[in-house]
C-alpha positions as CSV (number, residue, x, y, z in Angstrom):
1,X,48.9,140.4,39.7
2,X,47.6,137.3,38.4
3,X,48.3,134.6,41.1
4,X,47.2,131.0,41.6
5,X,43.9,130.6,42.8
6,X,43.7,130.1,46.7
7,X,42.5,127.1,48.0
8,X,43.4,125.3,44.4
9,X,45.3,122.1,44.8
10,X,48.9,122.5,44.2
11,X,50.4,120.5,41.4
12,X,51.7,117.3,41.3
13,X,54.2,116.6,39.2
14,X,57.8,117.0,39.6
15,X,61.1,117.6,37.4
16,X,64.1,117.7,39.0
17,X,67.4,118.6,37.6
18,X,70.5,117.9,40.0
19,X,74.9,118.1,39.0
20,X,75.8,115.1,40.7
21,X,74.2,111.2,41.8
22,X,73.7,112.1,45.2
23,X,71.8,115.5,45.0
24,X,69.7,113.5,42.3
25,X,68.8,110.7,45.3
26,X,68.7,112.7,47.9
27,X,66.3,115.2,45.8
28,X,64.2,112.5,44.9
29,X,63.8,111.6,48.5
30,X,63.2,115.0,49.7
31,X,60.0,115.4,47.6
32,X,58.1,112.6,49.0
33,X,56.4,111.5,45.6
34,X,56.9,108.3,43.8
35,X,60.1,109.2,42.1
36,X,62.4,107.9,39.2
37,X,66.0,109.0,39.3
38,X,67.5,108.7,35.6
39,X,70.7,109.3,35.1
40,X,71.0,111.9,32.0
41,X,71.2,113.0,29.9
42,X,68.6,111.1,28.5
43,X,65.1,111.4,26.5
44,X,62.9,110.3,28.9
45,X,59.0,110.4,29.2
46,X,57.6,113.4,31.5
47,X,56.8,112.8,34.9
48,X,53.2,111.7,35.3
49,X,50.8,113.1,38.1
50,X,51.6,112.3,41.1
51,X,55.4,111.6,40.3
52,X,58.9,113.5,40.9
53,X,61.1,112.3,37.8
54,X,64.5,113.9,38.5
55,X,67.2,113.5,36.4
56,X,71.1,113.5,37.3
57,X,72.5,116.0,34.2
58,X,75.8,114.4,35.5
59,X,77.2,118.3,35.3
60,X,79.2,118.8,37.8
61,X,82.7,118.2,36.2
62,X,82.0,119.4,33.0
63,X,82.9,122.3,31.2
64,X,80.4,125.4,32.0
65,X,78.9,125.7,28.3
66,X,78.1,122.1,28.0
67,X,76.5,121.8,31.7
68,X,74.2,125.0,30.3
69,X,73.0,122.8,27.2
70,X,72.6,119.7,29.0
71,X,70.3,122.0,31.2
72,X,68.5,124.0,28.0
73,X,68.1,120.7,26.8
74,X,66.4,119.2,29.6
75,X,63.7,122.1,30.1
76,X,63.2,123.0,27.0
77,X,59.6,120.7,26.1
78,X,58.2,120.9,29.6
79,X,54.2,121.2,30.2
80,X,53.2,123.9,32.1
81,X,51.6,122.1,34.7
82,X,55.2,120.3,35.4
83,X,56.8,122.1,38.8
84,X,60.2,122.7,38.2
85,X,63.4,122.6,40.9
86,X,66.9,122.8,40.1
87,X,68.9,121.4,42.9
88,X,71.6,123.6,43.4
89,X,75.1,122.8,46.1
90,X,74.6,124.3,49.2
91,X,78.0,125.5,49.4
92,X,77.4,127.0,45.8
93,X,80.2,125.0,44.0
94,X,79.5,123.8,40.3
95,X,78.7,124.9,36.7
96,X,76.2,127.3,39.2
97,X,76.6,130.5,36.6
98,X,76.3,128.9,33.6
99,X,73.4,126.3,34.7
100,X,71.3,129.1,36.2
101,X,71.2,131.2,33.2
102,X,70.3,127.9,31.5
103,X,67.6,127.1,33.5
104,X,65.8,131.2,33.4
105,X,65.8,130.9,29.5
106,X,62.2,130.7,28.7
107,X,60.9,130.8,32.0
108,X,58.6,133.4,33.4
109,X,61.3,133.6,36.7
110,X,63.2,132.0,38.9
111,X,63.2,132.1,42.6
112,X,66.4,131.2,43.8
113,X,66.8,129.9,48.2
114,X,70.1,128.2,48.9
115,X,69.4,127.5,52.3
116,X,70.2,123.9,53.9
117,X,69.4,124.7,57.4
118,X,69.5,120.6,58.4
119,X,73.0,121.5,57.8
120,X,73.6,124.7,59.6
121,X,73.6,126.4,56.2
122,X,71.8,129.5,56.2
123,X,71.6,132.6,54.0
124,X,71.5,135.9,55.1
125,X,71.6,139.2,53.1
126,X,72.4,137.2,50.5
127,X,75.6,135.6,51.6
128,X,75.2,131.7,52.5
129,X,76.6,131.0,56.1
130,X,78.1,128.1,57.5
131,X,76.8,127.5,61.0
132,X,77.0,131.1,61.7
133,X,80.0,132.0,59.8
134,X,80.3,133.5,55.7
135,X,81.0,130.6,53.4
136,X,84.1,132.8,51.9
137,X,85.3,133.4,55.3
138,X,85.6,129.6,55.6
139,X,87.4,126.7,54.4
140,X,84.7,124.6,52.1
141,X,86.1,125.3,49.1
142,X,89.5,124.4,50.3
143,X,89.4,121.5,47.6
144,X,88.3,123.7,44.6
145,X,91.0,125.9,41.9
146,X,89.0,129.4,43.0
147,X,88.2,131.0,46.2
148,X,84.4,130.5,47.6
149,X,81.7,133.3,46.3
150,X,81.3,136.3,48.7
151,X,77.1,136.1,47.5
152,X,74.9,134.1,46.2
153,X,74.3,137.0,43.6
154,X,78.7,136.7,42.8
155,X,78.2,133.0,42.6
156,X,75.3,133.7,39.8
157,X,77.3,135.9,38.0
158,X,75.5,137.7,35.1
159,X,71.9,136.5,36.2
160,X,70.2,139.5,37.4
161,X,69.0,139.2,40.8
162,X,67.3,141.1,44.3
163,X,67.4,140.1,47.2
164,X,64.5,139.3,49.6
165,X,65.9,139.8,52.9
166,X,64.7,137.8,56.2
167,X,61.9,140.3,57.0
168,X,59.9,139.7,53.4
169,X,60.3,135.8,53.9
170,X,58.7,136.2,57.5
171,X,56.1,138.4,56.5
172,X,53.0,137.7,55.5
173,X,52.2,135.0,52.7
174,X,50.4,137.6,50.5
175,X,53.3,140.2,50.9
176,X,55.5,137.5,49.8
177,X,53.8,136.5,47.1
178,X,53.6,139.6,45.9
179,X,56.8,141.1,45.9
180,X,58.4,137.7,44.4
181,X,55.7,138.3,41.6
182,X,56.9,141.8,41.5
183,X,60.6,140.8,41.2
184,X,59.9,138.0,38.8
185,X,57.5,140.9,36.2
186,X,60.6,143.5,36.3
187,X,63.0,140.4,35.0
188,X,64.7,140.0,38.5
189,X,65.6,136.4,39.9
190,X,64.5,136.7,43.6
191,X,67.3,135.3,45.9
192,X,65.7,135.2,49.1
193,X,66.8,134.7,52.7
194,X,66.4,131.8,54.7
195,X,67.5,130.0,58.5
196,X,64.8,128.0,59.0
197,X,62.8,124.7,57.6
198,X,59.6,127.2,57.8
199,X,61.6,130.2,55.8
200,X,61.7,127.7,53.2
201,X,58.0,126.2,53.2
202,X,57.3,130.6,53.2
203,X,59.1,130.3,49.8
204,X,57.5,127.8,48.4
205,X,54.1,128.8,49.2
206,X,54.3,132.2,47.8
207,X,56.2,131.2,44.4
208,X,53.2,128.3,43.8
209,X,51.0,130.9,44.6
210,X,52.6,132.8,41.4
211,X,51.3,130.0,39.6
212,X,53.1,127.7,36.3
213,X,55.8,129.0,34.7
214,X,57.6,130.0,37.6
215,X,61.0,128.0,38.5
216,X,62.6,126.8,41.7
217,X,66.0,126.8,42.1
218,X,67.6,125.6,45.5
219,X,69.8,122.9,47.8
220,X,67.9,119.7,49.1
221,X,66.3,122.1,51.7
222,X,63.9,123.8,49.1
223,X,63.5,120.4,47.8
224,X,62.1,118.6,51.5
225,X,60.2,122.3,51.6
226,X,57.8,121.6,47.9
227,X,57.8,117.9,49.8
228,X,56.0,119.3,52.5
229,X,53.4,121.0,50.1
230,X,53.2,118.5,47.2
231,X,54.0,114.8,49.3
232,X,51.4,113.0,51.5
233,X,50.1,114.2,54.7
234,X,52.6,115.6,57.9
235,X,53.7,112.6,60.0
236,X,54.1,109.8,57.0
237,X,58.2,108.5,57.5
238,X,60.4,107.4,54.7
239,X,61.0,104.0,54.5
240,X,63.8,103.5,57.4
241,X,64.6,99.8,56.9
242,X,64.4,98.8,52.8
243,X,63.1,94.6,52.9
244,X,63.4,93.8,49.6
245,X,67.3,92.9,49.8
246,X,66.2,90.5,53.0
247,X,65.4,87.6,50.8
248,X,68.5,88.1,48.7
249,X,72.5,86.3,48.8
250,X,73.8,89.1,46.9
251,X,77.0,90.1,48.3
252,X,76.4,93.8,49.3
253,X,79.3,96.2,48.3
254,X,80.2,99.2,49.9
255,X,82.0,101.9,47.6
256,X,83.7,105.0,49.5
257,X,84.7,107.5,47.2
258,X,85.3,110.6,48.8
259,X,88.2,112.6,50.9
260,X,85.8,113.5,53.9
261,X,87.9,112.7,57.2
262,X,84.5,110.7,58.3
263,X,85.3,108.2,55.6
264,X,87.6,106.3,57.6
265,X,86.0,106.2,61.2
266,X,82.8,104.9,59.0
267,X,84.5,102.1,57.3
268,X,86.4,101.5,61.0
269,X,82.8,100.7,62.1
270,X,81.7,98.3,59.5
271,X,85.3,96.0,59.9
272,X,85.2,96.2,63.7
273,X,81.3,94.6,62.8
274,X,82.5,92.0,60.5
275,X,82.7,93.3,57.0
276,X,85.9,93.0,54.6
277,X,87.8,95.8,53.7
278,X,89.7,96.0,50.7
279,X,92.0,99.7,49.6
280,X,92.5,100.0,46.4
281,X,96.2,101.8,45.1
282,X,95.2,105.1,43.7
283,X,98.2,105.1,41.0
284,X,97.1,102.2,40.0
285,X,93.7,103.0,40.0
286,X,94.6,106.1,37.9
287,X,96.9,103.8,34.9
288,X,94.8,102.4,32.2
289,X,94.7,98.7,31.7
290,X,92.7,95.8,32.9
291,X,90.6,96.4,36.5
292,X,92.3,95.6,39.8
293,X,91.0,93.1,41.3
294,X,89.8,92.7,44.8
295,X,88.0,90.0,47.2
296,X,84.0,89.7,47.3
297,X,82.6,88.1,50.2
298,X,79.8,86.4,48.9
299,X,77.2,86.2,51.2
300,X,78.7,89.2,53.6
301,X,79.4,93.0,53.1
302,X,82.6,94.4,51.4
303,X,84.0,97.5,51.9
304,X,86.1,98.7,48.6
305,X,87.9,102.4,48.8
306,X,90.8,104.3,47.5
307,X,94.3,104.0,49.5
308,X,96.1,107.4,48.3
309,X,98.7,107.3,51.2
310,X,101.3,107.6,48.3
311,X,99.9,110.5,47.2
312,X,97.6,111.6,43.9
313,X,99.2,112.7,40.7
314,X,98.1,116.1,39.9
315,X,95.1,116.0,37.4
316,X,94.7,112.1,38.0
317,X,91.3,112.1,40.3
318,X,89.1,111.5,38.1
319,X,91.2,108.9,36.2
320,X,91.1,107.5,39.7
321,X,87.7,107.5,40.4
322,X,86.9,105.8,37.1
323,X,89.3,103.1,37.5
324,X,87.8,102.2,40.8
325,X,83.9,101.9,39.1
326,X,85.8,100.0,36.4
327,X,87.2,97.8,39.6
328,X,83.6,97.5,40.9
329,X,81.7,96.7,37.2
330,X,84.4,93.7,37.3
331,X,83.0,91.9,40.1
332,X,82.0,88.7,38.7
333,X,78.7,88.5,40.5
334,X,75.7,90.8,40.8
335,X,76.0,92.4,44.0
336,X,73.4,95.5,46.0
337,X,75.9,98.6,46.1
338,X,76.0,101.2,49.2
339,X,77.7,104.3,47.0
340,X,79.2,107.4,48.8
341,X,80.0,110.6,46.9
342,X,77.8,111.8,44.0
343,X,81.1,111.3,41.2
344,X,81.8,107.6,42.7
345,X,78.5,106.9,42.4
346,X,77.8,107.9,38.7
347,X,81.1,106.3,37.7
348,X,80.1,102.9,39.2
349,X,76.3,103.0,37.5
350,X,78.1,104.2,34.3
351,X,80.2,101.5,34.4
352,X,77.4,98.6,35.2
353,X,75.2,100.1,32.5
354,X,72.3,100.8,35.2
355,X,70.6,104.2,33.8
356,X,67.8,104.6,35.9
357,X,66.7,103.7,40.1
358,X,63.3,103.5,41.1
359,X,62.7,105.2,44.8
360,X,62.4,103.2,48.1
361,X,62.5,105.6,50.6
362,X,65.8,106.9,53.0
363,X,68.0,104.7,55.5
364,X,68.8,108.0,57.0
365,X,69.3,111.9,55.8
366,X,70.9,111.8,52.8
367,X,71.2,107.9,52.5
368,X,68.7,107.0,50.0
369,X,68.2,103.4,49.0
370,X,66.6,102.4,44.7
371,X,65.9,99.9,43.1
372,X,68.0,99.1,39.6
373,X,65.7,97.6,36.7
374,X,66.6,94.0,37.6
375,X,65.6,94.4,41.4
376,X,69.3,95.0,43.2
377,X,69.1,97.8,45.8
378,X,71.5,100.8,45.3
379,X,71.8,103.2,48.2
380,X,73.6,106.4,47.4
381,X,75.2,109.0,50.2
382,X,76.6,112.3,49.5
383,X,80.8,111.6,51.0
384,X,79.9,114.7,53.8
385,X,76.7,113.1,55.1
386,X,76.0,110.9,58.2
387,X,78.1,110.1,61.2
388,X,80.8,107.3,61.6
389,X,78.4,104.9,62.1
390,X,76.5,106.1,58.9
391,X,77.6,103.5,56.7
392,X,77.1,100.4,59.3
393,X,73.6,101.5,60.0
394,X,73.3,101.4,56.0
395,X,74.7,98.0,55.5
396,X,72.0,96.6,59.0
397,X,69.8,98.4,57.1
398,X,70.3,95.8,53.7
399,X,71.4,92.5,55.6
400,X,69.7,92.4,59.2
401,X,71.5,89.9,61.4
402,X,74.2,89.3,59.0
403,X,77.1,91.7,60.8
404,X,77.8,91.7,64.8
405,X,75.8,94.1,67.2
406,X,78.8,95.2,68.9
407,X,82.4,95.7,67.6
408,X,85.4,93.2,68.7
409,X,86.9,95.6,69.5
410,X,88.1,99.7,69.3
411,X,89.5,100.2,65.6
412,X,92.9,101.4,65.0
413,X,94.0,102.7,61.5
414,X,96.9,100.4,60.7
415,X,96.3,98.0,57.4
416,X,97.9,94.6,56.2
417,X,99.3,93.8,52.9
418,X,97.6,91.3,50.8
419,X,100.5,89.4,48.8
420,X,98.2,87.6,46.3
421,X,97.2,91.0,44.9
422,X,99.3,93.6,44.3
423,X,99.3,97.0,44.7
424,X,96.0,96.1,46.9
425,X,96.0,96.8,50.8
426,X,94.0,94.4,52.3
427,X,92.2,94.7,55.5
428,X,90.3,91.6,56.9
429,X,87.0,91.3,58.4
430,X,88.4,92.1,62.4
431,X,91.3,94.5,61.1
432,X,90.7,98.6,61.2
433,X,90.9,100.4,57.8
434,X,93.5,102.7,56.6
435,X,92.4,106.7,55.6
436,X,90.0,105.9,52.5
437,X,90.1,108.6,50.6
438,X,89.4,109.9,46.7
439,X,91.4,112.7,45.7
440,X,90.1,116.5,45.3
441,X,87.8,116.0,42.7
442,X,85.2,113.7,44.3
443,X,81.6,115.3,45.5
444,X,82.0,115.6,49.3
């Protein structure tokens, strides 16, 4: 076998691929490096030592063959000493056939872990499980046209693969090391077991070990694993509490794009502490034409969402999505953005021309604050993560002191009408939200 040198300092420079916005920010976070998140694709210079550059391929929606050249594409120049990681939906949804056969051309192997155990999502014998139970055997991919892969291996579809089961990952580093360099030399793409934060760091190990040419392929768990091997010492936090947007009067805008039931309890929070709430009509979201508008508070936080109580038109999510970043782009002043859900969130950058965030660190899991070019903050959430006061802890997080500690008062879910703007539901500052919601579609 001809293995990386023991004791030889691992390499330090990143390329990330990710589908979707938040998976590229929450990627970027996970590997502890000064990072770049550029929002493909794009030609952009290689990561330098020391740096993660990971770019958002922006894939997730599009048809399979053009997600596999966007990936081709993207790998095809890169130096050897360049670690690569494909950040991969740990519920396996996506262009995840197509992409992964993309990614193994021209590459000595792939080793492929799934796992998200911060999540409860575990593989097993090569089927991913959802806090304990098979991801087929649950709802998850109640949202998508095609039942949920029984494997990892179905989900991969012609990409040959083994698996390495539970025992091999525990074993000893060597042994793993060895059989993955095995599996890789015969042409197999090792898919291997994992339940635990230290399964992963096993996998990680043992596949640097093999040396350069040698892919990753995995959720944000493999990700925060190569962080722990490639980012500065144990113990050193993320950046809880971003300061640059303290000596700031930007309004800061809050964009919910996504169906998760959370959504609304979240937004409840931030009204009950003071923030405006506008929902915006999905119809008329969906109908091209000029962008609704909706009220700013200038030196406060908004909250701007999607009402769909009227139901979405078949096939008009997306059209809806784009007509709420075209909504946003319109706001007549600069403003920092709080983004949920990895298709809102692209939609929104698209549409304000910003192609590229510079990392600050995390608010929380998953909640991962940039910097645009011209200094705003932009803090990007995958619709699924955080709890309902997620997105009030974000907004703290940007404007200390400027919304109350404790809520007026319980919030219900009944909304008001604004009659200056029509088709708008508008809920002010003391008011509870109504369900804010994007149709299926949006990146939970």
């Amino acid at each position: 076998m001809v293995l990386a040198s023991p004791g030889v300092r691992a390499p330090r420079r990143v390329l990330a691929l990710a589908d979707d916005l938040s998976g590229a920010a929450e990627t970027a976070a996970a590997l502890r490096l000064p990072g770049r998140i550029v929002l493909g694709p794009a030609a952009v210079p290689p990561p330098a030592d020391g740096e993660a550059l990971v770019l958002d391929l922006d894939t997730r929606q599009r048809a399979a063959d053009d997600a596999a050249r966007l990936v081709r594409d993207a790998v095809r120049d890169v130096a050897a000493p360049t670690v690569l990681i494909k950040k991969t939906d740990s519920l396996l949804r996506g262009n995840l056939a197509s992409e992964a056969a993309a990614y193994a051309r021209g590459a000595r192997g792939v080793v492929i872990a799934p796992a998200l155990p911060a999540a409860g999502r575990t593989v097993r014998d090569g089927v991913v499980h959802l806090r304990g139970t098979p991801l087929h055997a649950t709802d998850a991919w109640r949202a998508e046209s095609a039942p949920a892969p029984r494997s990892v291996r179905a989900a991969l579809g012609d990409l040959p693969t083994r698996i390495v089961p539970l025992a091999a990952v525990r074993g000893s580093r060597p042994e793993l090391a060895g059989l993955l360099h095995d599996l890789v030399a015969a042409g197999v793409c090792p898919v291997c077991d994992a339940e635990t934060d230290a399964d992963l760091d096993a996998v990680i190990a043992a596949t640097l070990h093999l040396g350069p040419g040698v892919r990753l392929m995995g959720t944000g768990g493999l990700a925060t694993a190569l962080g722990r091997i490639l980012g500065p010492a144990a113990g050193t936090a993320d950046a809880p509490t971003p300061t640059a947007a303290r000596t700031v009067d930007r309004p800061l805008l809050v964009v919910v794009g996504t169906a998760e039931p959370s959504a609304a309890a979240q937004i409840a929070q931030l009204t009950a502490a003071g923030a405006q709430h506008t929902a915006l009509s999905a119809d008329l979201l969906a109908r091209p034409g000029p962008p609704l508008p909706f009220r700013v508070d200038p030196h406060g936080v908004t909250v701007v969402s999607v009402d769909n109580s009227r139901g979405i038109r078949p096939g008009s999510a997306r059209q809806v999505v784009a007509g709420l970043a075209r909504a946003v782009a319109a706001v007549d002043r600069p403003a920092d953005l709080v983004l949920t859900g990895g298709e809102t969130a692209r939609r929104v950058l698209d549409a304000l021309g910003i192609g590229q965030l510079r990392l600050v660190g995390q608010i929380h899991h998953g909640a991962v604050h940039g910097h645009t070019p011209d200094g705003r903050s932009v803090v990007t959430r995958p619709g699924s993560y955080g709890d309902s006061g997620s997105l009030l802890r974000i907004a703290r997080a940007l404007r200390p002191g400027r919304l109350r500690t404790s809520p007026a008062r319980p919030a219900a879910l009944p909304s008001a009408t604004d009659p200056s703007a029509p088709g708008v539901a508008f809920v002010a500052p003391d008011s509870p939200p109504p369900e804010a919601s994007v149709p299926q579609g949006e990146v939970q």
